[in-house]
LOGUDREN-63979 format. One record per residue: x, y, z of N, C-alpha, C in turn; chain; residue in three letters; residue number from 1. Coordinates in Angstrom, 1 decimal. Layout:
% residues N
(site (X Y Z) (X Y Z) (X Y Z) 'A' 'ALA' NUM)
...
% end
This chain:
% residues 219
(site (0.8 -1.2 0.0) (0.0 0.0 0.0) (0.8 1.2 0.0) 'A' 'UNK' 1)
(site (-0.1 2.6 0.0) (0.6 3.7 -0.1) (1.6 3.8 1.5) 'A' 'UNK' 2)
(site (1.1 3.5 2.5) (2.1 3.8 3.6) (3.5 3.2 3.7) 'A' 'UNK' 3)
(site (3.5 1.6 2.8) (4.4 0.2 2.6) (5.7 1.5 1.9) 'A' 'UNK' 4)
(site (5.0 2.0 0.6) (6.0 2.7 0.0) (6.4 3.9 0.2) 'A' 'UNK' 5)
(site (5.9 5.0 1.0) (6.3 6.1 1.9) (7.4 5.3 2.7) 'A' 'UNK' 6)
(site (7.3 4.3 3.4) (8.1 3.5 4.4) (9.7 3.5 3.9) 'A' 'UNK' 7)
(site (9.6 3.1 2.5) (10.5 2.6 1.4) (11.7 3.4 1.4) 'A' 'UNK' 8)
(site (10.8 4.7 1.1) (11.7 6.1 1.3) (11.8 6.3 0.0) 'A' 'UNK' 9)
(site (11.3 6.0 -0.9) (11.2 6.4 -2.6) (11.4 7.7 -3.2) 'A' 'UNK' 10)
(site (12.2 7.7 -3.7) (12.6 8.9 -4.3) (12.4 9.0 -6.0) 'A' 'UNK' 11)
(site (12.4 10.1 -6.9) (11.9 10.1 -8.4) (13.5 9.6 -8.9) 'A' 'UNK' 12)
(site (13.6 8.6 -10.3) (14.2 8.4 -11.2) (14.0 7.9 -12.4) 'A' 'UNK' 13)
(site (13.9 8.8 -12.8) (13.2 8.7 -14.5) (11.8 8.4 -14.3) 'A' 'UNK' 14)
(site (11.0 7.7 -15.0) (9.7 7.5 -14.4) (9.7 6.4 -13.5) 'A' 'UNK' 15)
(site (10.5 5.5 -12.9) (10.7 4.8 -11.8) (11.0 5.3 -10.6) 'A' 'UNK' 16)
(site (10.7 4.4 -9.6) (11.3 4.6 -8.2) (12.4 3.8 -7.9) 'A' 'UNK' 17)
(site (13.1 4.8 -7.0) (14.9 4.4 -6.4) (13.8 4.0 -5.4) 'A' 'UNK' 18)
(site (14.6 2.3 -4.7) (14.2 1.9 -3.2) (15.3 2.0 -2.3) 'A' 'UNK' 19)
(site (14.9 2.7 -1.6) (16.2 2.9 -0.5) (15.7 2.0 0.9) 'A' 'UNK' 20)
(site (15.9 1.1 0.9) (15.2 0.3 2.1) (15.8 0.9 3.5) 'A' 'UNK' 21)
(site (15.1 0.9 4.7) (15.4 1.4 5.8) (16.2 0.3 6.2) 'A' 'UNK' 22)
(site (17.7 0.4 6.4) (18.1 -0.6 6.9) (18.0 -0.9 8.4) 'A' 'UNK' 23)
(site (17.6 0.3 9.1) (17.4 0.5 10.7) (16.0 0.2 11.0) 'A' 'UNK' 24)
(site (15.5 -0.2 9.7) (14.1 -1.4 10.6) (14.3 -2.6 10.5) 'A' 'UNK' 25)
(site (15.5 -3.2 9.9) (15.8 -4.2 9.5) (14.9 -5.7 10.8) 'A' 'UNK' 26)
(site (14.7 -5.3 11.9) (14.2 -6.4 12.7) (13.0 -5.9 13.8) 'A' 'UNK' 27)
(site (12.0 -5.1 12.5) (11.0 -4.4 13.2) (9.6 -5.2 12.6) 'A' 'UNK' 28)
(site (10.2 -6.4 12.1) (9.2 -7.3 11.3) (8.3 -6.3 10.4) 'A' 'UNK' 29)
(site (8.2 -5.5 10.5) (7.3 -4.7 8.8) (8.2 -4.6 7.8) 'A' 'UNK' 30)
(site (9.0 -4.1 7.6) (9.5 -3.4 6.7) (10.5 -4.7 6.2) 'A' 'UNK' 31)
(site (10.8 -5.5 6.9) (11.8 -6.7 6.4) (11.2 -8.1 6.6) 'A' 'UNK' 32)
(site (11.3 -8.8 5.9) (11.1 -10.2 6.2) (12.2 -11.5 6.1) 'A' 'UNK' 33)
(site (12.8 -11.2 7.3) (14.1 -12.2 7.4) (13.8 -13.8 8.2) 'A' 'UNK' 34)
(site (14.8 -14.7 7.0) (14.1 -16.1 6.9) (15.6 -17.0 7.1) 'A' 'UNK' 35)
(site (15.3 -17.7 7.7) (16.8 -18.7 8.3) (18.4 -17.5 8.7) 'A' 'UNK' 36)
(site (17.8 -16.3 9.4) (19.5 -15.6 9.6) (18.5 -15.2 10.9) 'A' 'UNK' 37)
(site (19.0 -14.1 11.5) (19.1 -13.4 12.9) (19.5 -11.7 11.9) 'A' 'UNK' 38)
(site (19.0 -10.7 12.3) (19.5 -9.8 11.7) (19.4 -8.6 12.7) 'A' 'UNK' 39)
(site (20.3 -7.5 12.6) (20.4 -6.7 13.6) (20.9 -5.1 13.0) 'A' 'UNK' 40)
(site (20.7 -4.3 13.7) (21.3 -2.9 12.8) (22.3 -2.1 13.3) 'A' 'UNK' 41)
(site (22.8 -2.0 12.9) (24.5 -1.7 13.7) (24.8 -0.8 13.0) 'A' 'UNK' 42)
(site (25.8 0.6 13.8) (26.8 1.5 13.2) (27.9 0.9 13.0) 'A' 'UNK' 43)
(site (28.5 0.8 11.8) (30.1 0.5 12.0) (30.6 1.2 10.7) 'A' 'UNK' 44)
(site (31.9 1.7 11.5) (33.0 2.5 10.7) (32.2 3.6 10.0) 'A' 'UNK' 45)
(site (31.4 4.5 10.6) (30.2 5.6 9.9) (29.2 5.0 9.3) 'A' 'UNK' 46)
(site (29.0 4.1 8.8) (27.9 3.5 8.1) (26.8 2.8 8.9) 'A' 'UNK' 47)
(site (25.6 3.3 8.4) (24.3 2.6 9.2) (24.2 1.4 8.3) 'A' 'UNK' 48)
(site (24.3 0.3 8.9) (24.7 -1.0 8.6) (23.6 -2.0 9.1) 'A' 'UNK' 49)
(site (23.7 -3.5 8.6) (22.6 -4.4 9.1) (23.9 -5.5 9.4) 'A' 'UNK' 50)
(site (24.3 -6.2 9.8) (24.9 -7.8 10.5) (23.1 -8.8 10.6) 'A' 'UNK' 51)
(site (24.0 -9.6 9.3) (23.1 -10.7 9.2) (24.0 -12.1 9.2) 'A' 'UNK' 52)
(site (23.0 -12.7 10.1) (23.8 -14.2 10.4) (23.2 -14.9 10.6) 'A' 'UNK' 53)
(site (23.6 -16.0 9.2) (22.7 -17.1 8.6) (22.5 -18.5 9.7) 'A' 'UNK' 54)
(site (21.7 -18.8 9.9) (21.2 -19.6 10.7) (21.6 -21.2 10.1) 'A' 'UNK' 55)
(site (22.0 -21.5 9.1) (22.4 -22.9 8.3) (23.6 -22.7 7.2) 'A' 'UNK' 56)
(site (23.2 -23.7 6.6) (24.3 -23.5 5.6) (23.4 -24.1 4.0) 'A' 'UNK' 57)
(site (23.6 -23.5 2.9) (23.1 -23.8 1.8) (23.2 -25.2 1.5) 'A' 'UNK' 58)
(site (24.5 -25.8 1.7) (24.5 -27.5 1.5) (23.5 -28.2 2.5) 'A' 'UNK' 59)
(site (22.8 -27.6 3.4) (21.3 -28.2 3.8) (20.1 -27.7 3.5) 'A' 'UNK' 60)
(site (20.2 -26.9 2.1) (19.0 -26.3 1.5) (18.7 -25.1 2.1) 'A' 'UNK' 61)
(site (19.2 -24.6 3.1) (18.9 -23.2 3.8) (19.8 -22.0 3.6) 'A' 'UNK' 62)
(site (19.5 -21.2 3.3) (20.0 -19.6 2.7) (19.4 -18.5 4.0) 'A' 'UNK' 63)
(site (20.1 -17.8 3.8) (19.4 -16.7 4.8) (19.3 -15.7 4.4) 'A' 'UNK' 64)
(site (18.2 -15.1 4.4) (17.7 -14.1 3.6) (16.8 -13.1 4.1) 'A' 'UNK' 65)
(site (16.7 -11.8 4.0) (16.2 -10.3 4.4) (15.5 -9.8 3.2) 'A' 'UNK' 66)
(site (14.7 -9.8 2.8) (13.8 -9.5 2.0) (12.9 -8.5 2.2) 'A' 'UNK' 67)
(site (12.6 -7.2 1.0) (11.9 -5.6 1.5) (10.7 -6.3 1.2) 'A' 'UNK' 68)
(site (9.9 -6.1 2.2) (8.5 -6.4 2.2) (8.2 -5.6 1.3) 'A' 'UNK' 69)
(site (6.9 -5.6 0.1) (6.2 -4.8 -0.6) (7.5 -4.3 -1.7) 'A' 'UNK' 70)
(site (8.8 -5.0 -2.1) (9.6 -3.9 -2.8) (9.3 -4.3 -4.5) 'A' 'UNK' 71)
(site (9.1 -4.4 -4.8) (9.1 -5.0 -6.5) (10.0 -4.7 -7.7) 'A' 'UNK' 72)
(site (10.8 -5.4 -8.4) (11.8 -4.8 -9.0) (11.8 -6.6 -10.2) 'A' 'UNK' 73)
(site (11.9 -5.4 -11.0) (12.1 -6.6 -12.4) (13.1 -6.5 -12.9) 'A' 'UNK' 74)
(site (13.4 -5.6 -13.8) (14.9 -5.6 -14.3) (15.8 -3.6 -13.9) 'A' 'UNK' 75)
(site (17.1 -3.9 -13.9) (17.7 -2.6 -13.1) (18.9 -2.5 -12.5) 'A' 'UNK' 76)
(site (18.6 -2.0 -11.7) (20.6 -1.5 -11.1) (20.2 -2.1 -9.8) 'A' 'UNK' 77)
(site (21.1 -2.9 -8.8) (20.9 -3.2 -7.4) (22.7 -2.1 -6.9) 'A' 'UNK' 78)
(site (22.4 -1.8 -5.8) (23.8 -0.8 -5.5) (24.3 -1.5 -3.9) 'A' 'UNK' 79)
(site (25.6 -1.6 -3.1) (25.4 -2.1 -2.2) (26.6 -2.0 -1.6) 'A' 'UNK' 80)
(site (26.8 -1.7 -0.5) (28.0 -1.8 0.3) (28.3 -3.0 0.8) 'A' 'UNK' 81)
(site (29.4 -3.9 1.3) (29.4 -5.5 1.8) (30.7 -5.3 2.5) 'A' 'UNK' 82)
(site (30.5 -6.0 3.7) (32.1 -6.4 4.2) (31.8 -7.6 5.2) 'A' 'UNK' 83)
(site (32.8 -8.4 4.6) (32.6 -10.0 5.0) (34.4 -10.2 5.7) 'A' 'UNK' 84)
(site (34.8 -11.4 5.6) (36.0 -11.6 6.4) (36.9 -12.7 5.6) 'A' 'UNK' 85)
(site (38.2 -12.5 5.6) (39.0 -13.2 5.3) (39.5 -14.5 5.9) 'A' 'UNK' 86)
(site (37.9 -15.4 6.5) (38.2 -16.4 6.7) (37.7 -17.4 6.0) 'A' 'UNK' 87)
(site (38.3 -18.6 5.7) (37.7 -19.9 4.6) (37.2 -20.3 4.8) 'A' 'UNK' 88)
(site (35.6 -20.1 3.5) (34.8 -20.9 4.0) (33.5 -20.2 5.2) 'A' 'UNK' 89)
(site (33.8 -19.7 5.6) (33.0 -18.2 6.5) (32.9 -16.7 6.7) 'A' 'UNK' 90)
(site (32.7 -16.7 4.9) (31.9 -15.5 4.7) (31.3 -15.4 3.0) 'A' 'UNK' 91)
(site (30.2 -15.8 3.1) (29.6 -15.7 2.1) (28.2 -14.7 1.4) 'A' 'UNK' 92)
(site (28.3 -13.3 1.1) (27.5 -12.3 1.3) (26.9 -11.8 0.0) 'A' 'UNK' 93)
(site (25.5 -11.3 0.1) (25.5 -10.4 -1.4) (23.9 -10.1 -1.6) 'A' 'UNK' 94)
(site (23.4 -10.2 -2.6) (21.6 -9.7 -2.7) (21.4 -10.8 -3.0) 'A' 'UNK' 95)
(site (19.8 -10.8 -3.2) (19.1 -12.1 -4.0) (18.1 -10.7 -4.3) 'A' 'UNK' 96)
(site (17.4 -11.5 -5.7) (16.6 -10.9 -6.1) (16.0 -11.8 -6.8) 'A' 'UNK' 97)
(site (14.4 -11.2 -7.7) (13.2 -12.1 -8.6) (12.8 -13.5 -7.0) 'A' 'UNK' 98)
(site (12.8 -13.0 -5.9) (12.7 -14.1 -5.1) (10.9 -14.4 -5.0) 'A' 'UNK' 99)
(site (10.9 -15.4 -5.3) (9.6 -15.8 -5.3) (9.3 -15.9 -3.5) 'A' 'UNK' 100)
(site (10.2 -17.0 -3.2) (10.1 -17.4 -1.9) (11.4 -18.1 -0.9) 'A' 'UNK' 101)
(site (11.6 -18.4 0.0) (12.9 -18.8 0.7) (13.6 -19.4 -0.2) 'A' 'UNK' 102)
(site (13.2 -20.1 -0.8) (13.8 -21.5 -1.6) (14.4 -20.7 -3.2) 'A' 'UNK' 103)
(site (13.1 -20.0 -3.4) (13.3 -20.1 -5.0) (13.3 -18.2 -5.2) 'A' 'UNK' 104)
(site (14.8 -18.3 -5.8) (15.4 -16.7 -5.9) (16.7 -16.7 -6.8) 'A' 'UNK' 105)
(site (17.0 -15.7 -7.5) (18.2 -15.8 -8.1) (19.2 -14.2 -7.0) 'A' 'UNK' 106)
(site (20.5 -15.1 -7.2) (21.2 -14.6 -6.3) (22.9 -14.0 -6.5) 'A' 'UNK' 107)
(site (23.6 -13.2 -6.0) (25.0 -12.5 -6.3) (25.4 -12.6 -5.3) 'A' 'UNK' 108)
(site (26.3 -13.5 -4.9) (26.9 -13.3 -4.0) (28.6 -13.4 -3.7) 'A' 'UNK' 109)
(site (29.5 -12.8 -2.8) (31.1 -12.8 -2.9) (31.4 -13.8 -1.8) 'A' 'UNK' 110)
(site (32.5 -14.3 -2.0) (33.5 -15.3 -1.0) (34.9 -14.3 -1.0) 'A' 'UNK' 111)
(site (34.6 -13.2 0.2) (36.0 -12.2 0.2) (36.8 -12.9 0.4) 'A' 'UNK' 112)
(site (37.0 -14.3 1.2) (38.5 -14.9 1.5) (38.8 -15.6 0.5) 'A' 'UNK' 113)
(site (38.3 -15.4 -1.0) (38.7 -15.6 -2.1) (39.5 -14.5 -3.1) 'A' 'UNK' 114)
(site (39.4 -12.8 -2.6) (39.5 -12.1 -3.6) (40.9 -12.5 -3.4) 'A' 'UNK' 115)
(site (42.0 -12.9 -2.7) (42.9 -12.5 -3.0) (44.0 -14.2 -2.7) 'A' 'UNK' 116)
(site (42.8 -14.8 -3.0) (43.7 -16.2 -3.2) (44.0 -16.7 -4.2) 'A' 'UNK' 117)
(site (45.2 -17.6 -4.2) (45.9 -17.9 -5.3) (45.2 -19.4 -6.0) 'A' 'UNK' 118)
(site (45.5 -19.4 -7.2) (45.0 -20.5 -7.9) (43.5 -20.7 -8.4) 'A' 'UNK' 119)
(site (43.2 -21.9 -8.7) (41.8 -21.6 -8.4) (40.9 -21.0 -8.1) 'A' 'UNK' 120)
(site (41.2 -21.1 -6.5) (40.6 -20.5 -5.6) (39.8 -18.9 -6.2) 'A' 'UNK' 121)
(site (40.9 -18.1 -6.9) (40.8 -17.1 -7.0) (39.5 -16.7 -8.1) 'A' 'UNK' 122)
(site (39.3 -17.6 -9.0) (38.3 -17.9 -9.6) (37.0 -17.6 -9.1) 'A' 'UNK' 123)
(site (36.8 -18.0 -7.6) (35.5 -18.1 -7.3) (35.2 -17.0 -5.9) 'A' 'UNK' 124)
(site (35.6 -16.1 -6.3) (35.3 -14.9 -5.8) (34.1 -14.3 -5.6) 'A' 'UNK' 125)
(site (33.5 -14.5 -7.0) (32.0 -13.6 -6.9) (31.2 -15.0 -7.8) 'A' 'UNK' 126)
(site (30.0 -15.2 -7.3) (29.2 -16.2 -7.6) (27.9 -15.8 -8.2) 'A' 'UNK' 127)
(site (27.1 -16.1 -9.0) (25.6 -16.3 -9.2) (24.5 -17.6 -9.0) 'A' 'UNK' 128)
(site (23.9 -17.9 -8.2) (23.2 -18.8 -8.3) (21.6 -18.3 -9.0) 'A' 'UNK' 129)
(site (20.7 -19.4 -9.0) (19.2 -19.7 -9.0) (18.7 -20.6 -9.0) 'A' 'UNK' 130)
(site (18.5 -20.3 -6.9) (17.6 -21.7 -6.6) (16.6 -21.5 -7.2) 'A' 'UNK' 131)
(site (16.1 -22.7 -6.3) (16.4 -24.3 -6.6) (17.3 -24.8 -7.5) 'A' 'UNK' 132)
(site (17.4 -24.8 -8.6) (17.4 -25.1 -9.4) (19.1 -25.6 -10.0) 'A' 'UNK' 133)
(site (19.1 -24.3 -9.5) (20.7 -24.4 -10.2) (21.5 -23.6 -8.9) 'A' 'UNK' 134)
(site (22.0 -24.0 -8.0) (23.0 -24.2 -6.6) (24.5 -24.2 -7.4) 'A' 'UNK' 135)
(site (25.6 -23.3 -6.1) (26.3 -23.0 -6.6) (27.3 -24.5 -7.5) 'A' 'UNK' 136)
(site (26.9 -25.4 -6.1) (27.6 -26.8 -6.6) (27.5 -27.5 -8.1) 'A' 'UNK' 137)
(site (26.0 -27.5 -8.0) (25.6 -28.3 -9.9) (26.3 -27.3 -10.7) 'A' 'UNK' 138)
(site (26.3 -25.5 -10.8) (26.9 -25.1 -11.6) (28.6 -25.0 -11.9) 'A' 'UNK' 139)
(site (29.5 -24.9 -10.3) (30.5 -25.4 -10.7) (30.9 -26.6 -11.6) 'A' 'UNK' 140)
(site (30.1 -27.6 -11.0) (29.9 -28.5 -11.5) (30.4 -28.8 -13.3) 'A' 'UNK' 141)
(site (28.5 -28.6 -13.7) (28.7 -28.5 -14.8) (28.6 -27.3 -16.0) 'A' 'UNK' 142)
(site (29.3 -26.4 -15.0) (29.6 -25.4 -16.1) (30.9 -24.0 -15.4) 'A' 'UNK' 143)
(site (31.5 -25.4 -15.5) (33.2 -24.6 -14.5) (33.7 -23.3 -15.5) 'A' 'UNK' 144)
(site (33.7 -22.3 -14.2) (34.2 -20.9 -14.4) (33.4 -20.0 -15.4) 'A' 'UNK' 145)
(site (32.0 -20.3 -15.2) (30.9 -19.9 -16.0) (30.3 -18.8 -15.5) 'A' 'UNK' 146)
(site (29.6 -19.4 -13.9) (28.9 -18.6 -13.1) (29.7 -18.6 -11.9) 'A' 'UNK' 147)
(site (31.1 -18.0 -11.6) (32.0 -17.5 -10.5) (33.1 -17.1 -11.2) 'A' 'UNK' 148)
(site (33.7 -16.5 -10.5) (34.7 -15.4 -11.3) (35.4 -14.5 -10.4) 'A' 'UNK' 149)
(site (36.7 -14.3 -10.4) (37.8 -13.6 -9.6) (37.2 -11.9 -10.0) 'A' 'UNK' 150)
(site (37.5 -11.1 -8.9) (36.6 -9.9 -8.9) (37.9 -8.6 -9.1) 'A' 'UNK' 151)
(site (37.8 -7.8 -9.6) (38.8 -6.8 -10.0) (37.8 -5.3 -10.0) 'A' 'UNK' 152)
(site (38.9 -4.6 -9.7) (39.6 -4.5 -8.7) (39.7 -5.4 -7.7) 'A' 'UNK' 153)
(site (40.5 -6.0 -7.0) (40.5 -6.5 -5.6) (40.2 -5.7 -4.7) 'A' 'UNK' 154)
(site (39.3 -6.0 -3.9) (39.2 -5.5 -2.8) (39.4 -5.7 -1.2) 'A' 'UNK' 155)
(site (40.3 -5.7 -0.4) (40.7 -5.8 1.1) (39.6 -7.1 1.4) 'A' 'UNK' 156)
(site (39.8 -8.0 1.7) (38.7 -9.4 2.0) (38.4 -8.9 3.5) 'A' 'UNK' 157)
(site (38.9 -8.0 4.0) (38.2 -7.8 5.4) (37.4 -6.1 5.5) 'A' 'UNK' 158)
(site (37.9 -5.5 4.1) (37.3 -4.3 4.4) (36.0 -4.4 3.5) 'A' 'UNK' 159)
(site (35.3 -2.8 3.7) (34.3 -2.6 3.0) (34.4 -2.9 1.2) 'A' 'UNK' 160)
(site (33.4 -3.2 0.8) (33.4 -3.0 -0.9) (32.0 -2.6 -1.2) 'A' 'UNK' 161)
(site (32.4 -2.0 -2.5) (30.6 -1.7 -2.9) (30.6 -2.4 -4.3) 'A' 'UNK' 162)
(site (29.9 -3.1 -4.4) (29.0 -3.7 -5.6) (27.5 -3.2 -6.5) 'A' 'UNK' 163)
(site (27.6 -3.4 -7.6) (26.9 -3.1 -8.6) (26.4 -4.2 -9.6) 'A' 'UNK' 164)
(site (25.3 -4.6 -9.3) (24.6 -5.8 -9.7) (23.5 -4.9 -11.0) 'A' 'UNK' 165)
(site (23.8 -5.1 -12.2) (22.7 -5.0 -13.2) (22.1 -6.3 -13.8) 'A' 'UNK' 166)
(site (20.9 -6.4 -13.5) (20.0 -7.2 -13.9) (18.9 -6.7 -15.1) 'A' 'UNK' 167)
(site (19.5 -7.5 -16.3) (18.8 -7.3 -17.2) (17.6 -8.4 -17.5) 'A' 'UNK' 168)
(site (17.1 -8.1 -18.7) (16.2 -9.4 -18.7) (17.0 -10.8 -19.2) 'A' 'UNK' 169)
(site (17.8 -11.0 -19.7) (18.7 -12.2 -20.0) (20.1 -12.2 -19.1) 'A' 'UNK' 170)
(site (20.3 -11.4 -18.8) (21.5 -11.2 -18.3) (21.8 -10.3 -17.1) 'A' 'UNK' 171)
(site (23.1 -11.0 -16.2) (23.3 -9.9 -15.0) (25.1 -9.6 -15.0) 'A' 'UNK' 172)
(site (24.8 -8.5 -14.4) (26.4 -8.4 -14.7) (26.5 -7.5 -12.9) 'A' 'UNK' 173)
(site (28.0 -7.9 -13.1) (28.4 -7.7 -12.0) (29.9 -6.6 -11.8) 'A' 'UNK' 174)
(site (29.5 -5.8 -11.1) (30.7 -4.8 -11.0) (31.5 -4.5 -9.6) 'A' 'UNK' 175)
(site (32.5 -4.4 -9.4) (33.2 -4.2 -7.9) (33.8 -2.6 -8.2) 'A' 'UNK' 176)
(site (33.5 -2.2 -7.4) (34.1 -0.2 -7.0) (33.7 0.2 -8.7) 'A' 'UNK' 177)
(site (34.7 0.9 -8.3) (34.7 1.8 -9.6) (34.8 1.2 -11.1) 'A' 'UNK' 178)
(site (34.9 0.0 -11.3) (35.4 -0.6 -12.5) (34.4 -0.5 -13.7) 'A' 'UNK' 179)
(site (35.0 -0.3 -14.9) (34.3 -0.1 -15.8) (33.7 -1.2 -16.5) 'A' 'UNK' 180)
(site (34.6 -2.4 -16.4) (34.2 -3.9 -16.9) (33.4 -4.4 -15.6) 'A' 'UNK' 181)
(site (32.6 -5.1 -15.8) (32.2 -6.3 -15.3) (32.9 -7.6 -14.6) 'A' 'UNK' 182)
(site (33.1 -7.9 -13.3) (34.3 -8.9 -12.9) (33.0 -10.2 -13.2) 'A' 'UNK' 183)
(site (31.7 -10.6 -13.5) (31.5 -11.5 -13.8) (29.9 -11.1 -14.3) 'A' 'UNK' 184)
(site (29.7 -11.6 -15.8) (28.5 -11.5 -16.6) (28.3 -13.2 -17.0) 'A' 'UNK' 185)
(site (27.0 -13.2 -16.7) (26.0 -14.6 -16.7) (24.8 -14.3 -17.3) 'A' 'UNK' 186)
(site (24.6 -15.3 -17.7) (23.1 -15.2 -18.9) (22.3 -16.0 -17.6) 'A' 'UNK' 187)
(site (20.9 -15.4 -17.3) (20.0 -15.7 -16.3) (19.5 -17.1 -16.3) 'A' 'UNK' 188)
(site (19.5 -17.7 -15.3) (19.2 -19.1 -15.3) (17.4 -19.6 -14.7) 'A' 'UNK' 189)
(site (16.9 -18.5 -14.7) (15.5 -18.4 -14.1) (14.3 -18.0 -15.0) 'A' 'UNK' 190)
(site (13.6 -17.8 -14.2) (12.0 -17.1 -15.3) (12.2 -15.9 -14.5) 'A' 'UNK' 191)
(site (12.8 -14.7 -15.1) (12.3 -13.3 -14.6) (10.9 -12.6 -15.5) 'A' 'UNK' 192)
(site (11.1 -11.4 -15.8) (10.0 -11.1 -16.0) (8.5 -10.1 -15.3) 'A' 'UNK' 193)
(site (9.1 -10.6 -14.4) (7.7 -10.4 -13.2) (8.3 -9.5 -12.1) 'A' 'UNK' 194)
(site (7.2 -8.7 -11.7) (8.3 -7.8 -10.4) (8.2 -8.4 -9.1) 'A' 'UNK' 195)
(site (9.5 -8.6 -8.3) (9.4 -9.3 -7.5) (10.2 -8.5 -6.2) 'A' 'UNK' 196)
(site (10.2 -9.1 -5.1) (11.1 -8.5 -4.1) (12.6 -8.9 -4.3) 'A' 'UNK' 197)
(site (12.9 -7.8 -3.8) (14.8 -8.0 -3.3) (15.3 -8.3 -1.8) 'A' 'UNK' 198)
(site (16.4 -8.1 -1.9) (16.8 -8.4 -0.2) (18.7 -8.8 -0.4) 'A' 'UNK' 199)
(site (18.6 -9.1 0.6) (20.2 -9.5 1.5) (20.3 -11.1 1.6) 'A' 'UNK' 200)
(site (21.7 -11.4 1.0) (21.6 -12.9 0.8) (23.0 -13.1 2.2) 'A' 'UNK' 201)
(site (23.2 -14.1 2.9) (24.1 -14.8 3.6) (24.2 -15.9 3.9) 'A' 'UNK' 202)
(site (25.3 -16.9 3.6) (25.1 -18.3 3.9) (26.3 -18.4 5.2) 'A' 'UNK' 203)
(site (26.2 -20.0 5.7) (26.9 -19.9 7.0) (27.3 -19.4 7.9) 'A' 'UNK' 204)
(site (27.8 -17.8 7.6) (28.2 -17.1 8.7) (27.5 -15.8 8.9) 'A' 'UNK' 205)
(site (28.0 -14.7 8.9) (27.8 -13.6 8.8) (28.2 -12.3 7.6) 'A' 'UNK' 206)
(site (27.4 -11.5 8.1) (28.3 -9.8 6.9) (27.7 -8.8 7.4) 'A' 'UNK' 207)
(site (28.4 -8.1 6.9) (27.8 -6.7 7.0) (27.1 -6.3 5.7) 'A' 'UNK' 208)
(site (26.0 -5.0 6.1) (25.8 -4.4 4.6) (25.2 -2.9 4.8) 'A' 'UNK' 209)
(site (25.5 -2.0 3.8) (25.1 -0.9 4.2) (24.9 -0.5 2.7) 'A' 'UNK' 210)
(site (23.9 0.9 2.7) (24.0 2.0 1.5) (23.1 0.9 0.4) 'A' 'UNK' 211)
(site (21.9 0.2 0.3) (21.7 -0.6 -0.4) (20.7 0.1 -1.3) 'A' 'UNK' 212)
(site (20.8 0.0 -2.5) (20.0 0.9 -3.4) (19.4 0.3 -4.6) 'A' 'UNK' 213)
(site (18.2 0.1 -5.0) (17.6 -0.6 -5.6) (16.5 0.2 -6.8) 'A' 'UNK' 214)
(site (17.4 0.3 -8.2) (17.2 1.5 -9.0) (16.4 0.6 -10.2) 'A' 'UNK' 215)
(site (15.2 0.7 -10.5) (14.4 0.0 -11.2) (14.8 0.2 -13.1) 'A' 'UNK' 216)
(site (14.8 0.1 -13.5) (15.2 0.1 -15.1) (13.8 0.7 -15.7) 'A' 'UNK' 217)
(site (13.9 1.6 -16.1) (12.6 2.5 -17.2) (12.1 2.0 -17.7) 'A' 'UNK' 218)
(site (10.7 2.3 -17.7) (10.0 1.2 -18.6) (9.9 1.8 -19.8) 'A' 'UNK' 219)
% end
């Protein structure tokens, strides 16, 4: 309703609306609907911030996830501050979006104790999934170095970064700071189409997130 999107804090861009979700309602059950994490709203380092900590882990079908009640977004710009940690394996952070429901969403998410590891490893920095369906495992799987990708600029695995998720209708691409290329573009593995909510993705551990900005593409 009209009060859901006053809430939103909507501002004019082009004939669309910018969603600036309140991150400091983040656990006032209206304005957010968070599902398998714990979420909380925190200052840190000047930034009005949310620490979300996922309650399972994806290899048991559970994701954790903060989703803007009432937000709707089909295709567009997602904007976002993140800072995760430079430990293995426990820190896995980023948005989901087109989320129908807990299970079934397409998703962007980074492994910071990847940006700056060697080998392999380094490869799988920034990820795309879409559950159900297609989990990060089947796509490693069967379509190695397809949908994960070493992220450039590098950025500090323990400090802040800001990401830039465009979601097109076939396609998402993915940007870190300033960069002009894309550190990883994927052809969409889902039915988009439809306007759906967004939100905050985290598996196993925790993250930070701040400055999250959700800019609709013109119709």
């Amino acid at each position: 309703g009209i009060f859901l999107f006053a809430m939103l804090g909507a501002v004019g861009y082009g004939q669309e609306k910018v969603i600036t979700p309140d991150l400091g309602k983040i656990a006032d059950g209206k304005t957010w609907k968070v599902t398998n994490a714990t979420a909380e709203a925190v200052d840190v380092e000047g930034r009005h911030a949310v620490r979300l900590k996922a309650k399972g882990d994806s290899a048991d079908g559970i994701i954790g996830l903060a989703v803007v009640n009432g937000s709707a977004f089909t295709t567009g710009t997602i904007e976002i501050e993140l800072k995760g940690k430079n430990v293995r394996q426990q820190s896995f952070l980023g948005v989901a979006f087109n989320v129908v429901d807990e299970r079934t969403f397409e998703g962007v998410y980074f492994r910071p104790f990847n940006f700056k590891a060697e080998g392999v490893f380094k490869g799988r920095a920034v990820q795309y999934v879409a559950w159900p369906e297609n989990i990060w495992e089947k796509l490693r799987e069967k379509h190695p170095g397809v949908f994960e990708a070493p992220v450039h600029p590098v950025p500090d695995p323990n400090g802040w970064f800001r990401a830039r998720i465009e979601v097109g209708e076939k396609q998402v691409r993915v940007f870190v700071e300033d960069a002009k290329e894309p550190s990883l573009t994927v052809s969409r593995l889902a039915e988009g189409g439809k306007a759906r909510p967004v939100g905050l993705f985290v598996d196993v551990s925790d993250g930070l997130y701040a400055n999250f900005r959700v800019m609709p593409a013109k119709k």
